[in-house]
RODO-2510 file (C-alpha; in nm, 4 decimals, decimal comma):
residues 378
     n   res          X          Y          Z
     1     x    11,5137     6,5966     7,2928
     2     x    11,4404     6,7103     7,6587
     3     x    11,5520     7,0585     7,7529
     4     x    11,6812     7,0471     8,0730
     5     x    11,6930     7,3054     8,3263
     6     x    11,9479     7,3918     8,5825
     7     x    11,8538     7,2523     8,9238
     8     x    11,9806     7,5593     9,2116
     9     x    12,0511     7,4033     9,5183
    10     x    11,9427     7,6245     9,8360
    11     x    12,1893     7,6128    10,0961
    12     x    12,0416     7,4888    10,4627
    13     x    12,1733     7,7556    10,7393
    14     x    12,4771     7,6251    10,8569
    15     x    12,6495     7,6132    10,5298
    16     x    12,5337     7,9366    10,4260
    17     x    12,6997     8,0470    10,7674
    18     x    12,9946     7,9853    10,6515
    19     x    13,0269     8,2036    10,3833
    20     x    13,1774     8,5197    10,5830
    21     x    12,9453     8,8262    10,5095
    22     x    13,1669     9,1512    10,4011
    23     x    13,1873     9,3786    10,7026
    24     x    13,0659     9,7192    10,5646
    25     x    12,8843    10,0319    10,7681
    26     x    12,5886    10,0301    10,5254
    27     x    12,2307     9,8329    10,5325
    28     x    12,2160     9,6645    10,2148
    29     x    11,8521     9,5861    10,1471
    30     x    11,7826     9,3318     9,8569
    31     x    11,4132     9,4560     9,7072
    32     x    11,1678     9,2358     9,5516
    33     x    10,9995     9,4168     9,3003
    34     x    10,8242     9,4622     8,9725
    35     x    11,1241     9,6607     8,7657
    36     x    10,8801     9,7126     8,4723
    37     x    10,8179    10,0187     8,2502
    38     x    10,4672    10,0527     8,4496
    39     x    10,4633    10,4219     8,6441
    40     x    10,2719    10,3175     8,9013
    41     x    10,5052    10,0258     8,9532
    42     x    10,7515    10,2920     9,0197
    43     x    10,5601    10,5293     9,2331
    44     x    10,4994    10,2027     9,4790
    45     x    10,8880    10,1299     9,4597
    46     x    11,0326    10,5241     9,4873
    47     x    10,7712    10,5559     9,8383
    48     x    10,9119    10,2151     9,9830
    49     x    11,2480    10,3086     9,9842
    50     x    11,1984    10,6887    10,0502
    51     x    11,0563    10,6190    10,3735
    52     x    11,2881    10,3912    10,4631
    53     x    11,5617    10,5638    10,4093
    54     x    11,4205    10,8436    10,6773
    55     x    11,4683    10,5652    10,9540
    56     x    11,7758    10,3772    10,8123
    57     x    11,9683    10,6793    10,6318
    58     x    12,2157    10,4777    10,5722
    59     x    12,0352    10,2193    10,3659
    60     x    12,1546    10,0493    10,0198
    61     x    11,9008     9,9294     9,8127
    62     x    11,9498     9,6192     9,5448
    63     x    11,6937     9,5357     9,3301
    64     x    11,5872     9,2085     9,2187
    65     x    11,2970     9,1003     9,0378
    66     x    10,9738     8,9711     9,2122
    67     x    10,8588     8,8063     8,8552
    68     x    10,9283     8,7711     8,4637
    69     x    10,8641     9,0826     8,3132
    70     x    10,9764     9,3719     8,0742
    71     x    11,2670     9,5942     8,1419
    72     x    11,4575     9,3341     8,4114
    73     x    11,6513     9,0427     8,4517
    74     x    11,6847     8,6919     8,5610
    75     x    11,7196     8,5226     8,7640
    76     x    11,3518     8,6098     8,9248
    77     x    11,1766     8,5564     9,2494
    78     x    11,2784     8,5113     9,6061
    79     x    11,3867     8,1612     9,5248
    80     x    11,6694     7,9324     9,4282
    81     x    11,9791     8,1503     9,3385
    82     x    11,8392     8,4354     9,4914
    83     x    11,7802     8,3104     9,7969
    84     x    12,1649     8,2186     9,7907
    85     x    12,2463     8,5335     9,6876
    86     x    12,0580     8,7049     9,9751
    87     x    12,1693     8,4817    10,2165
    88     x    12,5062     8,5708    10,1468
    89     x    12,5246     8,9912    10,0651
    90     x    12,1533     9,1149    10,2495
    91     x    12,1390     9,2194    10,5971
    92     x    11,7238     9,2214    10,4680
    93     x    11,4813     9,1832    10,2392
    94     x    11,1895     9,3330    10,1139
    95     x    10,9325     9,2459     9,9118
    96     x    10,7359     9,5636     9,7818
    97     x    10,5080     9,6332     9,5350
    98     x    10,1403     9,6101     9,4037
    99     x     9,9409     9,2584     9,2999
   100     x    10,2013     9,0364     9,4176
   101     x     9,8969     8,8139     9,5309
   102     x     9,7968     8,8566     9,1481
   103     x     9,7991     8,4186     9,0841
   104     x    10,1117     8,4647     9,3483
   105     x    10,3679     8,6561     9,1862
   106     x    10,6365     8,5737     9,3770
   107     x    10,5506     8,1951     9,3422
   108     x    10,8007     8,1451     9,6557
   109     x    10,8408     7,7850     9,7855
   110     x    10,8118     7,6882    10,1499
   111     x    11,1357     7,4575    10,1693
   112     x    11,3021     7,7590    10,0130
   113     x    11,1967     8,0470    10,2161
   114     x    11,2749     7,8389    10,5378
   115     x    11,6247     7,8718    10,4581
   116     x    11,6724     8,2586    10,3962
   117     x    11,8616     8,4065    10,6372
   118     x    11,8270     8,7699    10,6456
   119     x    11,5040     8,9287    10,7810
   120     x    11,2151     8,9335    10,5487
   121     x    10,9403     9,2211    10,5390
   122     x    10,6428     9,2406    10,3162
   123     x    10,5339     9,5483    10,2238
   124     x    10,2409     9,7459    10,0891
   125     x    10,0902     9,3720     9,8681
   126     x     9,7696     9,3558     9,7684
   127     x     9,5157     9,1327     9,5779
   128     x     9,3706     9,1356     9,2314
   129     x     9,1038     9,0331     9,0238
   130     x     9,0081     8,9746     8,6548
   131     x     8,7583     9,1936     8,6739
   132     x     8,5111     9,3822     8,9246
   133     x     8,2557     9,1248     9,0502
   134     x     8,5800     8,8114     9,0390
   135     x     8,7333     8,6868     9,3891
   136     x     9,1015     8,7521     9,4108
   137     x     9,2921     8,5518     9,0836
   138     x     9,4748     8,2594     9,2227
   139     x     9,5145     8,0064     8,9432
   140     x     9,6422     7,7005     9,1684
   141     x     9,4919     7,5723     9,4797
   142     x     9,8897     7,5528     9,5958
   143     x     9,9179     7,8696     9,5766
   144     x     9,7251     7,9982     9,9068
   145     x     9,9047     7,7760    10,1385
   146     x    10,2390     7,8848     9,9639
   147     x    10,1427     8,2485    10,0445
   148     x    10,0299     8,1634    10,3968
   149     x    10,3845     8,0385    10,4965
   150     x    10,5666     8,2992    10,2928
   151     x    10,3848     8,5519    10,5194
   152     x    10,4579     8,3756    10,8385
   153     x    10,8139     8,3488    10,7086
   154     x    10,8173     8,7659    10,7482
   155     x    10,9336     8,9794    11,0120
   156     x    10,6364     9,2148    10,9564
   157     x    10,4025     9,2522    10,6934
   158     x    10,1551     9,4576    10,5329
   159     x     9,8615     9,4686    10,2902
   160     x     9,7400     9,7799    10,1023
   161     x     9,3550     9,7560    10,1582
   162     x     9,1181     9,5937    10,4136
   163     x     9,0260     9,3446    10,1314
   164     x     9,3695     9,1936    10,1027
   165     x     9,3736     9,1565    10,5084
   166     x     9,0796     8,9380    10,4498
   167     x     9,2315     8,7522    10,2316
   168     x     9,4938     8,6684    10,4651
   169     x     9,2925     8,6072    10,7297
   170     x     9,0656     8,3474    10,5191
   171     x     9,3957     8,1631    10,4754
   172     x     9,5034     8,1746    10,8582
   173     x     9,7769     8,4540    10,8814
   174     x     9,5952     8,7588    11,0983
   175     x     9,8862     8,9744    11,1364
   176     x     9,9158     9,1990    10,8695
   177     x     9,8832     9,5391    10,8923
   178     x     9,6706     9,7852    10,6857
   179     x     9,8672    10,0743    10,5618
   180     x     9,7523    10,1332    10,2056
   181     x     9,9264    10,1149     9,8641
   182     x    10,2938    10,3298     9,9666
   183     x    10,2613    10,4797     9,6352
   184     x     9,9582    10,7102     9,8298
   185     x    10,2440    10,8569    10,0846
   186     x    10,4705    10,9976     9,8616
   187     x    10,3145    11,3300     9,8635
   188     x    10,1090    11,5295    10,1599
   189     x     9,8827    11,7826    10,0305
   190     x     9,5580    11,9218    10,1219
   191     x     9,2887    11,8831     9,8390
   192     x     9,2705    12,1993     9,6658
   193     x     9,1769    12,2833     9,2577
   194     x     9,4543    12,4776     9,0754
   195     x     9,4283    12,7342     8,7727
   196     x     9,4696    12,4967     8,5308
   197     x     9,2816    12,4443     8,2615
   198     x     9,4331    12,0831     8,2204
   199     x     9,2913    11,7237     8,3056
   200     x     9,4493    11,4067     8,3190
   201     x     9,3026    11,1696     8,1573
   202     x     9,4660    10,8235     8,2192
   203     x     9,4570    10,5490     7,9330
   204     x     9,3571    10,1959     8,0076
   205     x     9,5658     9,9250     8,0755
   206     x     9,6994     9,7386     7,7843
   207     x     9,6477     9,3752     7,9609
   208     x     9,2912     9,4430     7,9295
   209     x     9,3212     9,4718     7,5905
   210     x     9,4863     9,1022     7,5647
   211     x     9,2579     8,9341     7,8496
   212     x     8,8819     9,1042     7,7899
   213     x     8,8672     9,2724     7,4561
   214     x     8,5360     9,3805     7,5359
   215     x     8,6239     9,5574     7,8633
   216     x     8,9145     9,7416     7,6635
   217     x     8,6238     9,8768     7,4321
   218     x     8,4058     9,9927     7,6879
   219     x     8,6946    10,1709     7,8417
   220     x     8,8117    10,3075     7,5708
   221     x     8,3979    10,4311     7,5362
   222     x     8,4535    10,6010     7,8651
   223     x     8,7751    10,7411     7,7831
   224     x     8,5888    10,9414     7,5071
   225     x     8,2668    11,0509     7,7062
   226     x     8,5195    11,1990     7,9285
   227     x     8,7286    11,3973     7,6987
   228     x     8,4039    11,5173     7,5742
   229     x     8,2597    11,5823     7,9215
   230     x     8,5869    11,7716     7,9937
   231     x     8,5608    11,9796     7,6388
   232     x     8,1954    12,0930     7,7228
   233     x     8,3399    12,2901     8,0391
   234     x     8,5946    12,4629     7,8528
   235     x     8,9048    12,2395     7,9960
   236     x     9,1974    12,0560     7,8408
   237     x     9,1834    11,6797     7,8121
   238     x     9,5250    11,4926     7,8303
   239     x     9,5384    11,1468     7,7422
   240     x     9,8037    11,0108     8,0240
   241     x     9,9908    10,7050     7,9420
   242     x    10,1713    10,4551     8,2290
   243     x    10,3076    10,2134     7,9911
   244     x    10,5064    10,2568     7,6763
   245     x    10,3136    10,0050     7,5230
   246     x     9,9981    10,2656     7,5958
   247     x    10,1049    10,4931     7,3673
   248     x    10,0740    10,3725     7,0203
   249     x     9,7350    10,2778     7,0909
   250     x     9,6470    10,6084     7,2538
   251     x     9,7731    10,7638     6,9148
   252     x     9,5844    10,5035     6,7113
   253     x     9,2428    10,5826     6,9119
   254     x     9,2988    10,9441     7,0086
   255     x     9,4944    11,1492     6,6999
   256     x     9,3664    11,5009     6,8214
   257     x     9,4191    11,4573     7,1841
   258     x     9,8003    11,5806     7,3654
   259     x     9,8975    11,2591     7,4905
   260     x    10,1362    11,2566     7,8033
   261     x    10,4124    10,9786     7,8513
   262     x    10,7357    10,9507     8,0288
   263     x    10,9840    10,6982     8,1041
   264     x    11,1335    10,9080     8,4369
   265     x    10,9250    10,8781     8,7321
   266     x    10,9870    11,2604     8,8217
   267     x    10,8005    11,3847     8,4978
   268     x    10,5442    11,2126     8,5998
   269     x    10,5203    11,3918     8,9069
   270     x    10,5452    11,7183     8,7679
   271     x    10,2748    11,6534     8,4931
   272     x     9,9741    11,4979     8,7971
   273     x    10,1329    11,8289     8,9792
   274     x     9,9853    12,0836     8,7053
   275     x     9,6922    11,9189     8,5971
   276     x     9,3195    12,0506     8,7513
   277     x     9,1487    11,6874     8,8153
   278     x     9,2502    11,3628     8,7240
   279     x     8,9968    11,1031     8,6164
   280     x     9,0074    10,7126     8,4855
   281     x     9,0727    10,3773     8,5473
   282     x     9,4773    10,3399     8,6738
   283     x     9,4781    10,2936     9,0071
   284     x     9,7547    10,4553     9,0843
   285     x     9,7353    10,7724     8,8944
   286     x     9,4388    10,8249     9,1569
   287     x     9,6368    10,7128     9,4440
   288     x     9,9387    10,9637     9,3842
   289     x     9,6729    11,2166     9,2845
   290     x     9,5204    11,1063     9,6632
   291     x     9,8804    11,2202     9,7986
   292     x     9,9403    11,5334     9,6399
   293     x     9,6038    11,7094     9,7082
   294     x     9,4880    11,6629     9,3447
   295     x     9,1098    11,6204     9,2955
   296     x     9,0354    11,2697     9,1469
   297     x     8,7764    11,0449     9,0322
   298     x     8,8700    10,6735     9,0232
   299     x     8,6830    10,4077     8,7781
   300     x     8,7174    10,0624     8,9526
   301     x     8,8063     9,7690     8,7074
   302     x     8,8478     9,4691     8,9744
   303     x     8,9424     9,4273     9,3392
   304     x     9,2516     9,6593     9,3237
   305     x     8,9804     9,9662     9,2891
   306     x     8,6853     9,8333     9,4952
   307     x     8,9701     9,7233     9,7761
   308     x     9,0869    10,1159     9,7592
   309     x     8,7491    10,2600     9,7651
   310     x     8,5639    10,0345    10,0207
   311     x     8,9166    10,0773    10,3059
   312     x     8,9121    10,4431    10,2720
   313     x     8,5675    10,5467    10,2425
   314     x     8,5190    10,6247     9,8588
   315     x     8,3037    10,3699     9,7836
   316     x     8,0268    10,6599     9,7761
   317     x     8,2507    10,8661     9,5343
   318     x     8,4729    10,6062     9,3165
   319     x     8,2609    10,4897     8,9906
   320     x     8,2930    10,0967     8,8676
   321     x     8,3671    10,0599     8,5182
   322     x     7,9798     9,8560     8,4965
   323     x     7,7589    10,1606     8,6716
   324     x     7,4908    10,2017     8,3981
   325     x     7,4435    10,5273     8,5114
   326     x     7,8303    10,5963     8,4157
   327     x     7,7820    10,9259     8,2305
   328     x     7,5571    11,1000     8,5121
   329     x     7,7577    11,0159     8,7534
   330     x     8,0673    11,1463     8,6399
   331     x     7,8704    11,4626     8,5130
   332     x     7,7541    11,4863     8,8810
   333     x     8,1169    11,4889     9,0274
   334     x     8,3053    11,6814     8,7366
   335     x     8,0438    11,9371     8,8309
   336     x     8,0962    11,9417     9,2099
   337     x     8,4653    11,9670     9,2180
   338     x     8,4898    12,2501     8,9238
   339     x     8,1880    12,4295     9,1224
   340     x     8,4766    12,3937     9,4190
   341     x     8,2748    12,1481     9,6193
   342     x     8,5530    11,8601     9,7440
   343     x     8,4400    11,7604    10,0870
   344     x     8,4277    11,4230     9,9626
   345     x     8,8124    11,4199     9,9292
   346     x     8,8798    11,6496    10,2161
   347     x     8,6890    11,3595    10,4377
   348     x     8,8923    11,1077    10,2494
   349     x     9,2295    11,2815    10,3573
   350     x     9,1373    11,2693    10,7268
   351     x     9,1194    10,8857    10,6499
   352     x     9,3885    10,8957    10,4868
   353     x     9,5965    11,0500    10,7341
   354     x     9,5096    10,8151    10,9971
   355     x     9,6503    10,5290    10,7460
   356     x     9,9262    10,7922    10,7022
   357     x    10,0272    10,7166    11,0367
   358     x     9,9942    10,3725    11,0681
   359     x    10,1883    10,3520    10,7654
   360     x    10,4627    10,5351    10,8811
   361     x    10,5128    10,3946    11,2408
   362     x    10,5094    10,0096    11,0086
   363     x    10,7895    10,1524    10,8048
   364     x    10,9902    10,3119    11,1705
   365     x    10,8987     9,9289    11,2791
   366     x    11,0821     9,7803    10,9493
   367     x    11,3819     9,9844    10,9957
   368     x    11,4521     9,9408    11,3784
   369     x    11,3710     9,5606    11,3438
   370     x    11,6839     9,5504    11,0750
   371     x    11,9104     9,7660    11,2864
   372     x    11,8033     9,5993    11,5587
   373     x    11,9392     9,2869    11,4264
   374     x    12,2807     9,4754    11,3250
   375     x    12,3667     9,7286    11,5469
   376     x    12,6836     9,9798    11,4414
   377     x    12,5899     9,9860    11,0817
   378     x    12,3992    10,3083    10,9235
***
């Protein structure tokens, strides 16, 4: 027997139109997103909306999710009955988050997108990779030209490294703007080593376990040299988990190590807050590290890293996970930031402030195109 799916029809414009929109003071923003247990999925999601909300203070924020994944619910993507739903309640919609150009995400159709209504804004996407030397991981040939018209289909739109801009511009859209991963602007500190004694140590990502078992072991191998690396100076290793489903192997492979794990976004904070340094391979443990002054030392896995380090001038500092001069290297930086040396960083922040900039006048951009659109509300 077949199994049959429900077909959702997308309404054209002018019968959407006729469903009257409730007149209400508010913005209501619908906001494509990974929901997922993931931190950093949440750092990228808390920025978005933080800075939005300091242009459009009025601003209501739904969430819908950008793909199938844990902790959410159907239906998924800006398609079919969500793009009904939008039409109807959203004076706009966002799409924010990480690798949405991860194999496409969002897998939006063109004959769908041309009939959402509200204003649509991309922000903060980047590329991916399966691994550090692999172009960006886009599974059907479909797929580019589908992301070429979703992009032209924005208001405004913006990437999160110079690599992801080329991307773009390989498939003809040249008007994104480079303002980093949002996650990096939720804090503004100064680089500057505490009196801790504590160092965040950030456990690999559990997909690499499923996709490249090898990979996971060599991580895991690095993982240890740095605990010990971070023992022989007298310091506190903490085995930092983003994922729930990072912690039972973090127990498995580290019994004797404090191992750090939250499901609220604010603990998280406060623990990359205390800590001294903060080394490994998430991404975006090293990118709120970036923002709140903490000294860091990133271990590139695939584009996501080498995009980071090569757009904000770290490509000198950041390690990839297939150096095979690994252990030196992170001996030679472990040693300069404890001996207090972090001009590395402290040039980094001057870039970093210029992207600062640019990313805050795209998000001022965002919010007067959407009042623009509906003045009296807010």
């Amino acid at each position: 027997m077949g199994i049959f799916k429900k077909k959702i029809k997308v309404r054209g414009f002018d019968e959407a139109r006729s469903l009257q929109k409730i007149d209400r003071k508010s913005y209501i923003i619908h906001h494509y997103c990974p929901h997922t247990f993931n931190a950093g999925d949440h750092f990228v999601i808390r920025s978005i909306r933080q800075h939005l909300t300091r242009f459009l203070p009025g601003a209501t924020f739904i969430p819908k999710p950008c793909a199938f994944n844990r902790g959410w619910g159907k239906p998924v993507r800006l398609t079919g009955e969500n793009v009904n739903f939008s039409n109807r309640y959203a004076d706009a919609v966002i799409v924010g988050g990480s690798d949405q150009y991860n194999n496409w995400s969002l897998r939006i159709l063109p004959d769908e997108i041309s009939k959402l209504q509200p204003p649509l804004y991309f922000i903060g996407l980047g590329v991916s990779s399966k691994n550090i030397d692999a172009p960006p991981h886009i599974e059907k040939k479909e797929y580019y030209e589908h992301i070429r018209l979703a992009n032209e289909a924005t208001r405004l739109s913006s990437v999160r490294d110079n690599y992801t801009r080329d991307f773009l511009i390989k498939l003809g859209y040249e008007k994104a703007v480079v303002t980093g991963c949002p996650a990096m602007y939720l804090f503004d500190a100064p680089f500057a080593l505490n009196e801790s004694d504590d160092v965040a140590i950030t456990f690999p990502f559990p997909v690499v376990r499923r996709n490249n078992r090898a990979e996971f072991d060599r991580l895991l191998e690095t993982v240890r040299l740095i605990v010990r690396l971070v023992r022989a100076r007298g310091l506190n290793p903490i085995i930092s988990c983003h994922d729930d489903r990072d912690v039972p192997l973090a127990q498995n492979y580290f019994p004797e190590e404090r191992i750090f794990f939250s499901n609220y976004v604010d603990d998280f904070f406060s623990f990359y807050q205390q800590v001294k340094l903060v080394i490994g391979s998430r991404l975006h443990a090293s990118i709120l590290a970036a923002g709140m002054g903490k000294p860091f030392i990133n271990i590139n896995l695939d584009a996501r890293g080498k995009g980071f380090s090569d757009t904000f001038g770290l490509s000198d500092w950041n390690l990839d996970i297939n150096d095979p001069r690994l252990e030196r290297h992170l001996q030679d930086r472990m040693e300069r930031l404890l001996g207090g040396d972090l001009s590395p960083l402290q040039a980094f922040y001057e870039t970093k402030n210029g992207y600062r900039r640019i990313f805050l006048k795209f998000m001022q951009d965002v919010s007067q195109d959407i009042a623009g659109r509906l003045p009296g509300k807010g």
